[in-house]
GUZADO-39387 format. One line per 4 residues: for each residue x negated, y negated, z negated of C-alpha. Coordinates in steps of 0.05 Angstrom, whole numbers, always signed. Layout:
BEGIN
X:Y:Z | ...
//
This chain:
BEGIN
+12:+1282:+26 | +78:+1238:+20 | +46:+1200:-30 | +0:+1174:+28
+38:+1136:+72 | +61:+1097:+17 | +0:+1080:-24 | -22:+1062:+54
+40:+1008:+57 | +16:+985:-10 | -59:+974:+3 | -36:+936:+74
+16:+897:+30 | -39:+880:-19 | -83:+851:+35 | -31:+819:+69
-16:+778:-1 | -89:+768:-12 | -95:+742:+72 | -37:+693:+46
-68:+663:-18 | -125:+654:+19 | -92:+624:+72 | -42:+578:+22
-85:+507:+22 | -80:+480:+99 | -89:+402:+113 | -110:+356:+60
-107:+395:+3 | -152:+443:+40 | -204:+394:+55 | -199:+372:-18
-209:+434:-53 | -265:+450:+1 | -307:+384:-15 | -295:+372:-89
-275:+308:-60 | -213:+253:-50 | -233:+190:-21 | -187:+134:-44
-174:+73:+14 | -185:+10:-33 | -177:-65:-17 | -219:-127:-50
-180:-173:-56 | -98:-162:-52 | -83:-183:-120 | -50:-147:-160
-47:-81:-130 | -116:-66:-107 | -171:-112:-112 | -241:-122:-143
-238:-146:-219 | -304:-199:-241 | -344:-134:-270 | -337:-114:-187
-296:-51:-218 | -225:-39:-167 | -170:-49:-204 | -91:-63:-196
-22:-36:-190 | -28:+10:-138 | -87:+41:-160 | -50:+53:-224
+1:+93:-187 | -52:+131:-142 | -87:+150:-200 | -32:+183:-231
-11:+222:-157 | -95:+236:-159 | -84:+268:-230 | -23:+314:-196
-68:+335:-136 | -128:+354:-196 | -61:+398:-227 | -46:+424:-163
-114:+453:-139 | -133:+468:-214 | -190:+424:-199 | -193:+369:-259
-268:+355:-253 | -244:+328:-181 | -290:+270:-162 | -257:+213:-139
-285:+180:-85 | -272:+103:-75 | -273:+75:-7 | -258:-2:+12
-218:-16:+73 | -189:-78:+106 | -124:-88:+136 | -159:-77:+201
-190:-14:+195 | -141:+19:+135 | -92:+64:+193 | -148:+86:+230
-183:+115:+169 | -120:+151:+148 | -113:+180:+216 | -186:+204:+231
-193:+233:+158 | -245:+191:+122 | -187:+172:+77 | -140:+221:+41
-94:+161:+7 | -96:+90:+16 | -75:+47:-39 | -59:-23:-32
-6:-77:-8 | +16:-35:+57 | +79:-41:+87 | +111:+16:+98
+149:+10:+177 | +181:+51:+225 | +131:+35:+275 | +69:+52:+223
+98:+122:+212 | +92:+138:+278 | +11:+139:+255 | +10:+151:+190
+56:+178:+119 | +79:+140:+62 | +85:+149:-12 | +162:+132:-41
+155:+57:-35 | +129:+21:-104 | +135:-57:-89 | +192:-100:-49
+170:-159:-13 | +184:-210:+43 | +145:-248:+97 | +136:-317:+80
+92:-374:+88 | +41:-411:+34 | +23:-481:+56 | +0:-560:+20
+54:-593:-11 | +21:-643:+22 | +34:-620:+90 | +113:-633:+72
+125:-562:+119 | +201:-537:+104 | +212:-496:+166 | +186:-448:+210
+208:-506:+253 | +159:-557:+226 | +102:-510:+241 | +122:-524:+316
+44:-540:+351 | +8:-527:+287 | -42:-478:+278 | -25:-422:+231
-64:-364:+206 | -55:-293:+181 | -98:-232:+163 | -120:-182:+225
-78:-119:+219 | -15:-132:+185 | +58:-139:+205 | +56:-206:+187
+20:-231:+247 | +55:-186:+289 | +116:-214:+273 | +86:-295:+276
+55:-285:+345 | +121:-243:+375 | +168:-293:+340 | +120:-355:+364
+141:-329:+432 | +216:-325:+423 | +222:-397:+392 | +175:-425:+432
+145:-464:+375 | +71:-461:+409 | +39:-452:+340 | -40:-432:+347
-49:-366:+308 | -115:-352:+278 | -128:-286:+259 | -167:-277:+190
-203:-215:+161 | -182:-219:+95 | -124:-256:+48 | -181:-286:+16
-206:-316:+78 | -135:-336:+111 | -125:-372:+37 | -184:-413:+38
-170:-435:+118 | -101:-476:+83 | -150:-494:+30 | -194:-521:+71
-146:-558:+121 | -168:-507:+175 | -99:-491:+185 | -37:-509:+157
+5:-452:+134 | -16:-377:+120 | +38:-323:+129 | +34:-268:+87
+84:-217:+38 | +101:-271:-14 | +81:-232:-67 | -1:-233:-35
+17:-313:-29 | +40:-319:-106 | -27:-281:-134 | -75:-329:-93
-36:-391:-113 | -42:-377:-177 | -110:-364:-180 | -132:-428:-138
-165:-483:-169 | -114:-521:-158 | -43:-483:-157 | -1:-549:-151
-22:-567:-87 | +12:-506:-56 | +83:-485:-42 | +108:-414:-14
+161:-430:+41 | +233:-410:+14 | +251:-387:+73 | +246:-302:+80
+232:-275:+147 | +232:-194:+131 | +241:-140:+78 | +171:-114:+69
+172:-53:+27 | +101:-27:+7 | +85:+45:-11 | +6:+83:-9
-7:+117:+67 | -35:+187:+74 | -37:+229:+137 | +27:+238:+180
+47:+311:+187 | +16:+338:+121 | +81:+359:+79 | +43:+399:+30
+4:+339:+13 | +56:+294:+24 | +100:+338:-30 | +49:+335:-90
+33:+265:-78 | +115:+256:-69 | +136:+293:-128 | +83:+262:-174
+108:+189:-155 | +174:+204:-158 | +176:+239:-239 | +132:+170:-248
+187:+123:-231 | +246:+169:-250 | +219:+173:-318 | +210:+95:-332
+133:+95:-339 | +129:+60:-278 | +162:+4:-319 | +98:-7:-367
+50:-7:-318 | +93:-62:-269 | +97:-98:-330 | +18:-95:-338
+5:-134:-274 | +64:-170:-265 | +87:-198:-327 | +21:-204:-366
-46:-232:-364 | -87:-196:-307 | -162:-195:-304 | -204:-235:-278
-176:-305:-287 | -123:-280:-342 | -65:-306:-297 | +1:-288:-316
+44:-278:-243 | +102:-274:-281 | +146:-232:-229 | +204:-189:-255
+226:-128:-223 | +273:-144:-174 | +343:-110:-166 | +329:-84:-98
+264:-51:-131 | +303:-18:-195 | +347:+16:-144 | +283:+49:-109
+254:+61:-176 | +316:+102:-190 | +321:+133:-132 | +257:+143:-94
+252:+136:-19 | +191:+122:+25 | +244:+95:+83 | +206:+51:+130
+281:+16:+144 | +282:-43:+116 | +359:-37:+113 | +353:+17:+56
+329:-31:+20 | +386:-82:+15
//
């Protein structure tokens, strides 16, 4: 009979371990494993991290790098037949499918900010870049200055117009701010003499110059208005998810592989035009290579 009371504690011990396994996925991962499924956030048309190649297949750095954090949550849930789901966003709509669930990772050219995390989560950041203008060489612009009564444009949704219509304010400079839907489409406007200078991350401004027909009648404005660093989103308050997707980025960049495939689309000939952007790493970028961070403070970065 004394045997009892402990094979008792052992059977409520078992169940209480089994209660836990089953119990173990919450969040994302849960909702994963559940539906076979992770749905990707992709972009047409931000060259060269996430954007549709001429065979309409999406391609670029960032999806690079989400593919290999997608190949560490198939390790995680023991799931490698995991169907990967592939779902186009804008800059518009790409938060508000993080937050309401349709997306589980969002991979593209977003920049990661204090203010955005109070929405959303960040990978450890992947790119470095600043807000600048693109406009004609024609137009002889120099300054945010000489923009003063122009009209401008930039795409819906991003921090860039944020920043043009708050500092428009400040200076005074009564510049008329279009808002566009796309890069593509904010491009063309300063192509087509619908506006007179685009503001964008410089790096977005360097990959449609380049592939314009013609890439001597532009000029990206020297002048650097903010450190944008970029990094994939995924949903805020989801630290299990967070740490797979987390650890898997970080071994990538730690290790140096990261180097190969920033060398693919930055320093080589990139589908579909076969434009070279010719864009080393920059020093501030080796530093988050080898150490990753997925700060929002664009002081962390300097």
């Amino acid at each position: 009979m004394k045997l009892f009371p402990k094979v008792l504690l052992g059977m409520v011990a078992a169940c209480f371990a089994v209660g836990a396994s089953a119990q173990a996925l919450t969040g994302t991962l849960k909702k994963i494993k559940d539906s076979g499924t992770i749905t990707i956030g992709t972009r047409d048309a931000s060259i060269p991290f996430s954007y549709n190649d001429d065979k309409q297949q999406t391609v670029g750095y960032a999806m690079d790098i989400c593919m290999k954090a997608v190949d560490a949550v198939k390790a995680e849930l023991k799931m490698p037949n995991l169907k990967v789901v592939l779902n186009p966003v804008t800059s518009a709509t790409r938060i508000p499918l993080i937050a309401n669930g349709t997306i589980d990772l969002e991979c593209g050219s977003t920049t990661n900010n204090l203010d955005r995390q109070k929405q959303v989560a960040f990978t450890n950041t992947y790119f470095l870049t600043a807000n600048r203008y693109v406009a004609k060489k024609s137009s002889n612009i120099k300054t945010l200055a000489d923009l003063k009564g122009k009209t401008v444009v930039s795409t819906s949704g991003t921090t860039n117009i944020k920043w043009l219509t708050e500092e428009n304010g400040k200076q005074n400079l009564g510049m008329n701010i279009l808002p566009a839907k796309d890069h593509a489409e904010a491009f063309l406007m300063v192509e087509t003499d619908r506006a007179v200078a685009f503001f964008m991350d410089d790096i977005l401004l360097y990959s449609l110059v380049a592939s314009a027909k013609t890439p001597a009648d532009f000029a990206v404005g020297t002048e650097a208005y903010s450190v944008e660093p970029y990094g994939a989103m995924m949903p805020k308050d989801d630290p299990d998810f967070a740490k797979v997707i987390n650890t898997a980025t970080a071994s990538l960049y730690k290790s140096g592989q990261i180097n190969a495939i920033y060398a693919k689309w930055f320093q080589a000939a990139i589908p579909p035009k076969g434009i070279n952007l010719n864009v080393p790493e920059s020093p501030q970028l080796k530093a988050a290579f080898a150490n990753p961070t997925n700060s929002g403070d664009p002081a962390a970065y300097k």
